[in-house]
C-alpha positions as CSV (number, residue, x, y, z in Angstrom):
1,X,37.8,-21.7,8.5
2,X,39.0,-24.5,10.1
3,X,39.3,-27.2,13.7
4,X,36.9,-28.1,15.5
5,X,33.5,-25.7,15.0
6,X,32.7,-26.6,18.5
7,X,35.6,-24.8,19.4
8,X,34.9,-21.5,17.7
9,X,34.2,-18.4,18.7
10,X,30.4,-17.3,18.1
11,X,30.0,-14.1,15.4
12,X,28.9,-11.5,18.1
13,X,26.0,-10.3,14.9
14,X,24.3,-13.6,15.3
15,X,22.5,-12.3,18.4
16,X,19.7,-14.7,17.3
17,X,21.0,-17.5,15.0
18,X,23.8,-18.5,17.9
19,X,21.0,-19.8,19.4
20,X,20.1,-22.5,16.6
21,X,23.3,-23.2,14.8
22,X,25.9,-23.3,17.8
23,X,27.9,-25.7,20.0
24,X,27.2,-29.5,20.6
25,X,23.9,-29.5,21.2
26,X,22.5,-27.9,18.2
27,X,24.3,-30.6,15.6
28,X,20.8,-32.2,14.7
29,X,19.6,-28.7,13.4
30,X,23.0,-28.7,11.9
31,X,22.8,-31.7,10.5
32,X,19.5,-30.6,8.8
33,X,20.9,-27.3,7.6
34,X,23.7,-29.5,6.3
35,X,20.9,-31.5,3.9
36,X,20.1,-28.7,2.1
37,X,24.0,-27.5,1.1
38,X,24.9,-25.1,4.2
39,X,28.6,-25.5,5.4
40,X,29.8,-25.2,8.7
41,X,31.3,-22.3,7.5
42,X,28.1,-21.2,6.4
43,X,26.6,-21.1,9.8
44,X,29.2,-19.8,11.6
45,X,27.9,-16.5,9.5
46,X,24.9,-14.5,10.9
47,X,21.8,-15.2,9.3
48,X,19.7,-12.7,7.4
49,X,15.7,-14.0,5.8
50,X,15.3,-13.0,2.6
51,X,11.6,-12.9,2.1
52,X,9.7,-12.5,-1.4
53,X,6.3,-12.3,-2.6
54,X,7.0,-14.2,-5.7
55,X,3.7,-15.5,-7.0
56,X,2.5,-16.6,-10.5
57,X,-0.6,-14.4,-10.5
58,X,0.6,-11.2,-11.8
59,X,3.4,-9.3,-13.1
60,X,3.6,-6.5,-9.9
61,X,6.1,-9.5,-8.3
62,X,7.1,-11.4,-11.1
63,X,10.9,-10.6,-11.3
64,X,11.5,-10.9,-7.4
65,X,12.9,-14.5,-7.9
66,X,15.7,-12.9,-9.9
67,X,16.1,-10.3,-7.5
68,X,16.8,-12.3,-4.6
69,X,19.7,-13.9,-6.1
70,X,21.4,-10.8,-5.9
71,X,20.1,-9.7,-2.9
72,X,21.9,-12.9,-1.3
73,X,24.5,-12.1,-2.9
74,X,24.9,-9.1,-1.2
75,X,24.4,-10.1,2.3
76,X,27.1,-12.7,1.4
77,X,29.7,-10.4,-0.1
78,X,29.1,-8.6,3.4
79,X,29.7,-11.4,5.5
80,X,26.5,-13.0,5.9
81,X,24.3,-16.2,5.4
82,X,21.4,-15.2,3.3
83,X,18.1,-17.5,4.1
84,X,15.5,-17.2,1.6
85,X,12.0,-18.1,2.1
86,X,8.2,-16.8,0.4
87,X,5.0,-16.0,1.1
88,X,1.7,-15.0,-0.5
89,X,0.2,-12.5,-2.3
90,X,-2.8,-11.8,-3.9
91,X,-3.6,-9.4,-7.0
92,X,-6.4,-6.1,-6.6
93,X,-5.8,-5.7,-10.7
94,X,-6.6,-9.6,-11.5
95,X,-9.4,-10.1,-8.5
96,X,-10.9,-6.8,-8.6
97,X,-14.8,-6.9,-8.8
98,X,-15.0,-10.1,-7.9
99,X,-15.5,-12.4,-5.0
100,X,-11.4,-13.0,-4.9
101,X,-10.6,-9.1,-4.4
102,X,-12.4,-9.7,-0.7
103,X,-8.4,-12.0,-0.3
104,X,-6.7,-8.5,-1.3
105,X,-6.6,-6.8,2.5
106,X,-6.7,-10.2,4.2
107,X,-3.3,-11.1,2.2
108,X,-1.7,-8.3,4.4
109,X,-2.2,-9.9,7.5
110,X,-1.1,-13.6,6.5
111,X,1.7,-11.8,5.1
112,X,2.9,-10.0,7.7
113,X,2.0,-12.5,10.2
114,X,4.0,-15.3,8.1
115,X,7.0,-13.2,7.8
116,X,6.8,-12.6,11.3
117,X,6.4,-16.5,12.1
118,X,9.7,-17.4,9.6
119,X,11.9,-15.1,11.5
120,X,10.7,-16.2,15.1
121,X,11.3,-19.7,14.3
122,X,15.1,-19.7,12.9
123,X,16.0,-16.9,14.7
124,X,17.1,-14.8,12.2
125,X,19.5,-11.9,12.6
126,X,18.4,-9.9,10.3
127,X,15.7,-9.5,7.2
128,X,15.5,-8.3,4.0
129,X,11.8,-8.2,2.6
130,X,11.5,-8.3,-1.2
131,X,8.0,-6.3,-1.8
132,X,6.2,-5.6,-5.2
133,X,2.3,-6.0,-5.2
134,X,0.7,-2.9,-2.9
135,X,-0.3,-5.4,0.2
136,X,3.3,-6.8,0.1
137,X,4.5,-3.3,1.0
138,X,3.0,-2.4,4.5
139,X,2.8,-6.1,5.3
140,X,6.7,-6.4,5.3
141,X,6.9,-3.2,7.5
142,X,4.6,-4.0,10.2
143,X,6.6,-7.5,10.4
144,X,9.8,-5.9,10.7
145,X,8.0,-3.9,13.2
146,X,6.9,-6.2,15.3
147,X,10.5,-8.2,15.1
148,X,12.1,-5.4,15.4
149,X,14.9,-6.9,13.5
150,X,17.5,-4.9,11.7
151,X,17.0,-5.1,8.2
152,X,14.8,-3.1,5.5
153,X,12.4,-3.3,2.8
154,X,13.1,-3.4,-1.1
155,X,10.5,-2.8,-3.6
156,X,10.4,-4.6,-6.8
157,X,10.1,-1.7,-9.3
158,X,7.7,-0.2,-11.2
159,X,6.0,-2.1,-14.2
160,X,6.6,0.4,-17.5
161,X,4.3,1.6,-19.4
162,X,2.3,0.2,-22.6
163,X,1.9,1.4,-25.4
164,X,-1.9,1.9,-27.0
165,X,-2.2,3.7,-30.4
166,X,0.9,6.1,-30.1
167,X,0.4,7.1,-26.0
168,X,1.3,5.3,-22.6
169,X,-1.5,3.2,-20.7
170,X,-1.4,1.5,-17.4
171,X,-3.8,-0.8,-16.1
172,X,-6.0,2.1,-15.1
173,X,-7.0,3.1,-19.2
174,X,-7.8,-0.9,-19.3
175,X,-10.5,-0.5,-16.6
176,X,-12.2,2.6,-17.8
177,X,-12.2,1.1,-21.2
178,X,-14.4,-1.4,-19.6
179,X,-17.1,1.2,-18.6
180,X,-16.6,3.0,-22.3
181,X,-17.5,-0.4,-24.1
182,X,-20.6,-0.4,-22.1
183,X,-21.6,2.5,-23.6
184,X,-20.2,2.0,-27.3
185,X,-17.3,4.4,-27.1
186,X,-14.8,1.1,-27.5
187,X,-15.2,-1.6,-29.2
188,X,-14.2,-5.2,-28.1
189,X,-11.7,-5.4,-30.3
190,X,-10.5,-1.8,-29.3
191,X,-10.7,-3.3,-25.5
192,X,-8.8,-6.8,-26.7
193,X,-6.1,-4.5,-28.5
194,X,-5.5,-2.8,-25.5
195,X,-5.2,-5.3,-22.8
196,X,-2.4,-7.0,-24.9
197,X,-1.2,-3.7,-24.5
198,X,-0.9,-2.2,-21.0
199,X,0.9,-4.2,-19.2
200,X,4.1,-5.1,-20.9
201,X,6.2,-7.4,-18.2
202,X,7.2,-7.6,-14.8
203,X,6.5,-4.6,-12.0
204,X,3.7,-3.4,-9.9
205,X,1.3,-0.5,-11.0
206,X,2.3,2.1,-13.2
207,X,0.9,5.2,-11.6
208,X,0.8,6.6,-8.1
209,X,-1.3,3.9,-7.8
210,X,-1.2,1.9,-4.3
211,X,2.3,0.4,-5.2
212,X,4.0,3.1,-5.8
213,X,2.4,5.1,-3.8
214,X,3.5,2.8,-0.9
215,X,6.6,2.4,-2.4
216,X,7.9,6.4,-2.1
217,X,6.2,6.4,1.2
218,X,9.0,3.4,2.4
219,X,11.5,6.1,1.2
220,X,10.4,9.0,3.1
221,X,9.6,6.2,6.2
222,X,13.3,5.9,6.0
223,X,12.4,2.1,5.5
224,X,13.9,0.9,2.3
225,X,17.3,2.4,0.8
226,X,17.1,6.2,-1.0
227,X,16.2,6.2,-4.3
228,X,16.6,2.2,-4.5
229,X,12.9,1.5,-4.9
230,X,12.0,3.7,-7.6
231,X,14.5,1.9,-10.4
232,X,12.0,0.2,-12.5
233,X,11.5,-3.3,-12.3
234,X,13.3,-4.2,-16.1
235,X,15.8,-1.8,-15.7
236,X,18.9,-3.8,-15.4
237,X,20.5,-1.2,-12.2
238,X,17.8,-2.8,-10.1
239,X,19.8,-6.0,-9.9
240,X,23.0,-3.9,-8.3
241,X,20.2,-2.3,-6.0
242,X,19.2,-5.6,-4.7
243,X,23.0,-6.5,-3.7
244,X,23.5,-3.1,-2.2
245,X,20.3,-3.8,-0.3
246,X,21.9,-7.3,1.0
247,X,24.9,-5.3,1.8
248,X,23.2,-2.6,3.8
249,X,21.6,-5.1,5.7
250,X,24.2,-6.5,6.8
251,X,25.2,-2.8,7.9
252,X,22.0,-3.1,9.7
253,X,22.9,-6.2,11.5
254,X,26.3,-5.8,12.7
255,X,25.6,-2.1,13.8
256,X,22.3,-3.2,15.1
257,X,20.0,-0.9,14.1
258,X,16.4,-1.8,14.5
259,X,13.3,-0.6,12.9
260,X,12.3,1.1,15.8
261,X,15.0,3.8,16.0
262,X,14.0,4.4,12.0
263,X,10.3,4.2,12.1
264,X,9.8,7.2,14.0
265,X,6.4,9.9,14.7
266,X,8.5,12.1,12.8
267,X,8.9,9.3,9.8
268,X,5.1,8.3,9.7
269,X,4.3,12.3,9.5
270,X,7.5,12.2,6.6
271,X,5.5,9.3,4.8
272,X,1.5,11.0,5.2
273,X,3.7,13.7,3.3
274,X,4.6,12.3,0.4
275,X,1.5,10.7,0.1
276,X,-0.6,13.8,-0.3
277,X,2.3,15.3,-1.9
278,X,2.0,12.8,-5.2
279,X,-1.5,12.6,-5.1
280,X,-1.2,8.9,-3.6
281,X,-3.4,6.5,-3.0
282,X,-5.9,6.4,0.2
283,X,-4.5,3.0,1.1
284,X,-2.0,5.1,2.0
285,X,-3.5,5.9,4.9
286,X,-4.8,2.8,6.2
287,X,-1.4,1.3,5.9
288,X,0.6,3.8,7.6
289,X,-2.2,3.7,10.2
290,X,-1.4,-0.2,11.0
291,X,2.4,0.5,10.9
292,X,2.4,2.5,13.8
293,X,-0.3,0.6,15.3
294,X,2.5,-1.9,15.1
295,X,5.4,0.1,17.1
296,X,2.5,1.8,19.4
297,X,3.2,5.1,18.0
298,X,0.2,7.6,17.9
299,X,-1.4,8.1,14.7
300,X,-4.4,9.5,13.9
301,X,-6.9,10.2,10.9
302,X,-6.8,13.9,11.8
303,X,-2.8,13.8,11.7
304,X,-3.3,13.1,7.8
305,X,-6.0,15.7,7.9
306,X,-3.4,18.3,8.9
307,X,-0.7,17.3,6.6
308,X,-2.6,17.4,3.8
309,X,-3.9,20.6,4.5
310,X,-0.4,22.3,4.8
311,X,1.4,20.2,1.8
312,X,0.8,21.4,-1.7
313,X,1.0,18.4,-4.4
314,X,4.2,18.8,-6.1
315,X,4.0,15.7,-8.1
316,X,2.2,15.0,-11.4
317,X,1.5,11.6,-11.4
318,X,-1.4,9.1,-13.0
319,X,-4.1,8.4,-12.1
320,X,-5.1,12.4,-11.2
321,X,-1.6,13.6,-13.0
322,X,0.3,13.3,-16.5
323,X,3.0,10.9,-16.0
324,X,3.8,7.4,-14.5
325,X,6.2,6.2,-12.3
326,X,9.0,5.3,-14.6
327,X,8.8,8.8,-15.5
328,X,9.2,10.0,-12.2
329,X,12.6,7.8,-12.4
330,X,13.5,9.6,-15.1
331,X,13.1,13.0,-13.5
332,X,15.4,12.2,-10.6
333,X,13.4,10.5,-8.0
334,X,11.2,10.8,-5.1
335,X,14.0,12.8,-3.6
336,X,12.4,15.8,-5.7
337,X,9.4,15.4,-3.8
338,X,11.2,15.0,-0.8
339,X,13.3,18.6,-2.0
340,X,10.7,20.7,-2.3
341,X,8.8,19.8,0.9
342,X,11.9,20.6,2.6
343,X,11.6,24.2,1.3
344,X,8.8,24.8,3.7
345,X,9.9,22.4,6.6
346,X,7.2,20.3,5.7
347,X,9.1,17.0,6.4
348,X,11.3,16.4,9.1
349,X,15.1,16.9,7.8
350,X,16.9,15.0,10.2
351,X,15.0,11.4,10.2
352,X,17.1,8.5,9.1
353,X,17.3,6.4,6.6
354,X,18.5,2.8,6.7
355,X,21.4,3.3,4.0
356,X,22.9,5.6,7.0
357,X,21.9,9.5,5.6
358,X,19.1,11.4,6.7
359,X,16.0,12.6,4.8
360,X,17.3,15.9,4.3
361,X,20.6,14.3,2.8
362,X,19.0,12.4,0.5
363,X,16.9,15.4,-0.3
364,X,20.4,17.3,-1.4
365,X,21.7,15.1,-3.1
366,X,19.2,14.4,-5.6
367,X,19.8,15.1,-9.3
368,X,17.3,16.5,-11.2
369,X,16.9,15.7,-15.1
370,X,16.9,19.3,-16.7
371,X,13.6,20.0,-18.2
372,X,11.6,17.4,-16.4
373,X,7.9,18.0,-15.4
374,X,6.8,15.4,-13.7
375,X,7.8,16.9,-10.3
376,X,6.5,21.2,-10.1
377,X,8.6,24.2,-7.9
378,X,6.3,24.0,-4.6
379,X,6.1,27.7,-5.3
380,X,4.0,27.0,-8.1
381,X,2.4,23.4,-7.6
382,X,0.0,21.4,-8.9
383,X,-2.9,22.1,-6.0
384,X,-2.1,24.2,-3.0
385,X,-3.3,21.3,-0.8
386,X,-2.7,17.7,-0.2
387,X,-4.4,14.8,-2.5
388,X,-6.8,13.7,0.8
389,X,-9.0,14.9,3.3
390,X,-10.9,13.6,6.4
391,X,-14.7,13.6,6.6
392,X,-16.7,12.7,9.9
393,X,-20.4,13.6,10.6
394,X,-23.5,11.6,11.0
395,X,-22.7,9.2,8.4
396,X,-19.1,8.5,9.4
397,X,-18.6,9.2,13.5
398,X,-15.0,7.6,13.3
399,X,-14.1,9.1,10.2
400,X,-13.7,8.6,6.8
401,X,-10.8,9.1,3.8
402,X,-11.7,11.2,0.7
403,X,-9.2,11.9,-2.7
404,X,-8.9,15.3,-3.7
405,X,-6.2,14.7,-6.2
406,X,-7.8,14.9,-10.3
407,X,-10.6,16.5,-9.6
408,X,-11.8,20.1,-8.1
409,X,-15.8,19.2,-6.3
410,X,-16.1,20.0,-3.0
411,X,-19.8,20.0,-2.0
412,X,-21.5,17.6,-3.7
413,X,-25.0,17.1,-3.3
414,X,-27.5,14.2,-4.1
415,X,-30.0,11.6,-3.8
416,X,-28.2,8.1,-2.5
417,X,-28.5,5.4,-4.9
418,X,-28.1,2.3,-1.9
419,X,-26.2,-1.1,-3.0
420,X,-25.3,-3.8,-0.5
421,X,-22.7,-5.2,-2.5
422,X,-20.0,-3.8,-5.1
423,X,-21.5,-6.6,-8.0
424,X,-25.2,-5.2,-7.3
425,X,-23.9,-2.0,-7.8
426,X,-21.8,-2.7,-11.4
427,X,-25.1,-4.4,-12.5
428,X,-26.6,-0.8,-12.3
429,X,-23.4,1.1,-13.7
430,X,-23.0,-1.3,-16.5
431,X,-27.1,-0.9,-17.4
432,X,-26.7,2.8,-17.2
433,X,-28.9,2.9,-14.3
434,X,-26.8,5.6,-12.7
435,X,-27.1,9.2,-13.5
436,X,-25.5,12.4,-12.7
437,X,-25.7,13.9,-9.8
438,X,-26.5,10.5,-8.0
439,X,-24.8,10.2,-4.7
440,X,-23.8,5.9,-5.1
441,X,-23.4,4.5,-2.0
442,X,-22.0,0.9,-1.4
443,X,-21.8,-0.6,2.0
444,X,-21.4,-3.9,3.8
445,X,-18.1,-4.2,2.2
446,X,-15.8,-2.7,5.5
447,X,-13.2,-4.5,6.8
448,X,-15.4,-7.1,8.5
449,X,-18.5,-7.0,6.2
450,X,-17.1,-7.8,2.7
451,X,-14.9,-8.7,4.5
452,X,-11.5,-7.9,3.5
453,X,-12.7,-4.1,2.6
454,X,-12.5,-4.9,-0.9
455,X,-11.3,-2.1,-3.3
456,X,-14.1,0.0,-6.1
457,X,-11.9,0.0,-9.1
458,X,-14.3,-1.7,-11.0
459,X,-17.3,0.3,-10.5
460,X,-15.6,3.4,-10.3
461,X,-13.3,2.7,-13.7
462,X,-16.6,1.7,-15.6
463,X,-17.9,5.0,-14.3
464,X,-15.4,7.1,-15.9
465,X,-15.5,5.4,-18.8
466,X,-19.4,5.7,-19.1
467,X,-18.6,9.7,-18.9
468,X,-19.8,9.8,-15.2
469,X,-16.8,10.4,-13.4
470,X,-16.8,14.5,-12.8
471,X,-20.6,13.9,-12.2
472,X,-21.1,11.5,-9.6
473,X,-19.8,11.0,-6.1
474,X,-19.3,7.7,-4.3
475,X,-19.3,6.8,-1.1
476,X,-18.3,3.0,0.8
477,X,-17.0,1.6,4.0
478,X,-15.0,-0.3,1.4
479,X,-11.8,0.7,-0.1
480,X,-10.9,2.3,-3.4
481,X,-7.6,1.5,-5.5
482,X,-5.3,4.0,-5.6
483,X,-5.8,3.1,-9.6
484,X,-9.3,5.7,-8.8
485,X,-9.9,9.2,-9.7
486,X,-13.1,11.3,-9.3
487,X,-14.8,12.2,-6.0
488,X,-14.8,9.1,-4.1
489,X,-15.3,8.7,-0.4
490,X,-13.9,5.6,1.5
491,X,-13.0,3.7,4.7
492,X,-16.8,4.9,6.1
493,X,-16.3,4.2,10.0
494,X,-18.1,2.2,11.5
495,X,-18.8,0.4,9.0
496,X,-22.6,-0.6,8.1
497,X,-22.3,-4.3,9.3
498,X,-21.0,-3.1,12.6
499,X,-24.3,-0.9,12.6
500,X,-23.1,2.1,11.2
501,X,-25.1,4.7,9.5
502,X,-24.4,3.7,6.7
503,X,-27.0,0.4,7.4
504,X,-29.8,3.2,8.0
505,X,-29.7,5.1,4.4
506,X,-32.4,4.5,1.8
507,X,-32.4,5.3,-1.9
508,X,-33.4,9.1,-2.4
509,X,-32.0,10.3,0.9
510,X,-30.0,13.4,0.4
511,X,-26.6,12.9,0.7
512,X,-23.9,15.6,1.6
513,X,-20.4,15.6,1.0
514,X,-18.6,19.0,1.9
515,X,-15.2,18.8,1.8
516,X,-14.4,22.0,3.2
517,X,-16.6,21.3,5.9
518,X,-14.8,18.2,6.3
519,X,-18.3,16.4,6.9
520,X,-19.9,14.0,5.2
521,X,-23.5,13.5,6.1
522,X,-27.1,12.3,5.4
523,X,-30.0,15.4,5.8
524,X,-32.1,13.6,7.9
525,X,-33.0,14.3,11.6
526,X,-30.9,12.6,14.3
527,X,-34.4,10.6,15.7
528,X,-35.0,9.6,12.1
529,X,-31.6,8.1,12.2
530,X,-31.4,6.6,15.3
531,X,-34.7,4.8,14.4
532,X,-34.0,3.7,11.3
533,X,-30.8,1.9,13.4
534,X,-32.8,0.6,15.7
535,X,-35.1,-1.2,13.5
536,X,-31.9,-2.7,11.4
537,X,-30.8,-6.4,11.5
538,X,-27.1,-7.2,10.4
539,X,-27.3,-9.3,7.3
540,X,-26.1,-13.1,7.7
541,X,-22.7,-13.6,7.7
542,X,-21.5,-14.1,3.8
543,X,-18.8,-17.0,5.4
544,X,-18.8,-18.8,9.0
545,X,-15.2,-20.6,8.9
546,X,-12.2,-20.0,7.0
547,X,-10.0,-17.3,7.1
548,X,-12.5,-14.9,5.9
549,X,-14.6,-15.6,9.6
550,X,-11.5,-15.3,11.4
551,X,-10.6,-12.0,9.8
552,X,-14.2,-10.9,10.3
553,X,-13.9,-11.7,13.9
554,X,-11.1,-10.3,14.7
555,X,-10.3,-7.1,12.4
556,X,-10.5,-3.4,13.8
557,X,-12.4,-0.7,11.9
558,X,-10.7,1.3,9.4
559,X,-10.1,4.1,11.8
560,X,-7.5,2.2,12.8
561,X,-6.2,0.6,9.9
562,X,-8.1,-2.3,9.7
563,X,-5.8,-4.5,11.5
564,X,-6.4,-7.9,12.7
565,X,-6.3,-7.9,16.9
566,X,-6.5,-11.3,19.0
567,X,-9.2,-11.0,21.6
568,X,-6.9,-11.0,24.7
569,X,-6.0,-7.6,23.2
């Protein structure tokens, strides 16, 4: 282009951006712009954020810096002005079981919220989140939500598998080797072997762990691009997927189409499905929960209750299955999943996705690699009914999330073994002071008692690897990684620093939980209870400033995602 820029006709796509880069009065932010290599040319283009998580704390983001290169390269081969920018991100495999995992929840809030504060102030057109690490994933959504700027969301890809003594291993065989050590099945120098082992380069968790979990839900949410997400993260077609991705959003832009016309009821119920369906990760549920809390759509725990109950798992994936997420690349895609719900109308056909075709489209199209396993005929799947349930009852009035996936107990039974912390309770794993048939209960780490709702990995790893995990049940208003297997109860609500029953139980009470019954209780009278209650003091407050306070102060329970809600609200 050419003349005087003053003279020229705005880009009717930079609905936003015309706002900051346009006529004679804007030449100072211009001028600035100009500083860092922009062209008037340049701005005369709408301009699209290009957000990553790139951090140097883990490999689930590692390769995102590449990735955004071609990303902007798309959005400019499609007529736009690609703007990147970062934020944080901090990693449940390095910080779990220790003080730093209590960051890991938190993280999705200063995400979201920092995305959300990048676009507001340069008035971007439109957005293209690059997403790897589990947090990443929801926290990108609910800040396209809450723009509701066109654009989408574009996960990193899978990490592959190691390789450990002639068979695969993800970080989940690296924590349960921590719990067999303790108990002389492994050596250290078995343990050291394997570490170097597990996880060999860039790319988020390996199984249907929280990742990737999230990441096939973003597919059925109609959220990311079809089949896009699930290229691994070293495969080299995932740098051609990040330039389609910049091209599609610029689709987005110029057509307008916003978040709210693809994020439906109809997509949230499409995403709880494919949850359940892989045997996914509870997250799962808290994240899809504050998504929609986000676009003021009604969403309940009972919604995922229902689902689950009506969708058979179809998918056999680690950490309850066979096979890892690269395998499930292999096989043809989430789009399988997405096939054989469609059999039984158990996903909504016609919801959109942002590459223009609908969920039943996608669902079509898919090509299946003859003789694959890792996704079963739902005439013939892996468990008649979905990988979660919801418990209430007297020790969880506003509910509470339990995985069914890799394991068949439904009515355990047994004497509560009390922690008030995730560390005191690992001290007594790792001593053997746990035995089976113990009901472990650890509280005060909900949303705003840990706070951050910190994730069990580590206690519930080492108990698999001490032999305990078909034999003992456990039960938190904390969180469990989607990296968990074994009868685990989480997301208690209320949660025991808000005064909920889980402050009154004492070691040796019987604990119930009856999964059929969809209950999860404590046999004690409902005067014992309520006495116990009103005797209890809320322990001090383990931080009084910092973001840890302010996310104490202000988070909701679990119930409702756990999201963080300014008190004029």
């Amino acid at each position: 282009m050419s003349g005087n820029p003053y003279d020229r006709p705005s880009d009717p796509a930079k609905r936003h951006s015309a706002a900051l880069t346009d006529g004679p009065d804007r030449s100072p932010a211009r001028a600035m712009l100009k500083g860092i290599g922009f062209t008037d040319d340049d701005l005369a283009r709408p301009l699209v954020g290009v957000a990553t998580t790139w951090i140097e704390t883990m490999p689930c983001n590692w390769n995102q810096r590449e990735l955004a290169q071609d990303v902007k390269r798309g959005i400019r081969e499609a007529g736009g002005m690609p703007v990147e920018f970062n934020t944080i991100s901090v990693s449940d495999g390095v910080s779990m079981g220790t003080e730093g995992m209590r960051a890991s929840l938190v993280s999705r809030e200063v995400i979201a919220d920092s995305i959300e504060l990048v676009a507001r102030g340069h008035l971007f057109d439109g957005l293209v989140c690059l997403v790897g690490c589990d947090k990443t994933i929801p926290a990108a959504v609910m800040a396209l939500a809450r723009l509701d700027l066109p654009g989408l969301v574009l996960y990193n890809g899978s990490i592959a598998p190691g390789r450990f003594r002639g068979r695969d291993v993800t970080i989940q065989d690296v924590f349960e080797a921590v719990g067999a050590h303790a108990v002389g099945k492994m050596s250290g120098a078995d343990v050291h072997e394997l570490e170097g082992a597990a996880c060999p380069g860039a790319g988020a968790c390996g199984g249907q762990f929280t990742a990737n979990t999230m990441s096939t839900a973003l597919d059925f949410l109609g959220i990311s691009p079809a089949g896009l997400n699930g290229i691994p993260a070293l495969d080299p077609a995932k740098h051609e997927a990040a330039a389609e991705a910049g091209r599609l959003a610029m689709s987005l832009v110029r057509d307008d189409v916003r978040p709210s016309s693809i994020v439906t009821r109809e997509a949230l119920e499409n995403a709880a499905a494919s949850i359940v369906a892989t045997g996914g990760s509870t997250n799962g549920v808290l994240h899809l929960l504050a998504i929609a809390r986000e676009l003021d759509i009604p969403l309940e725990l009972e919604d995922f209750d229902r689902i689950a109950a009506r969708t058979p798992i179809v998918a056999s994936l680690k950490p309850g299955g066979r096979f890892v997420a690269t395998d499930m690349h292999a096989a043809g895609g989430v789009a399988l999943v997405a096939r054989e719900l469609l059999k039984r109308d158990l996903v909504h056909a016609d919801a959109p996705n942002v590459d223009g075709r609908s969920l039943g489209e996608v669902a079509t199209a898919v090509i299946e690699n003859p003789g694959q396993e890792v996704v079963v005929p739902i005439d013939d799947p892996i468990k008649t009914t979905g990988g979660l349930a919801i418990l209430r009852g007297n020790l969880a009035p506003e509910g509470s999330v339990v995985k069914l996936a890799g394991h068949e107990r439904l009515l355990p039974r047994g004497p509560a073994r009390v922690f008030d912390s995730e560390e005191d309770c690992f001290a007594a794993v790792k001593a053997r002071g746990i035995e089976a048939g113990d009901v472990v209960v650890i509280r005060y780490e909900g949303p705003a008692g840990g706070p951050g709702m910190r994730e069990m990995l580590h206690v519930t790893a080492a108990l698999v690897g001490e032999g305990l995990g078909d034999s003992v049940a456990l039960v938190t208003d904390g969180r469990f990684s989607g990296a968990t297997h074994g009868l685990m109860v989480g997301h208690v609500a209320p949660e025991a620093v808000r005064g909920g029953p889980l402050a009154a139980l004492r070691d040796g009470d019987t604990v119930v939980v009856d999964v059929d019954g969809r209950e999860l209780r404590v046999e004690l009278s409902e005067d014992e209870l309520e006495a116990r209650l009103a005797g209890w003091k809320p322990p001090p407050l383990r931080y009084t400033r910092g973001v840890f306070a302010k996310y104490a102060a202000e988070v909701s329970s679990a119930s409702e995602g756990a999201i963080t809600r300014p008190p004029c609200s």
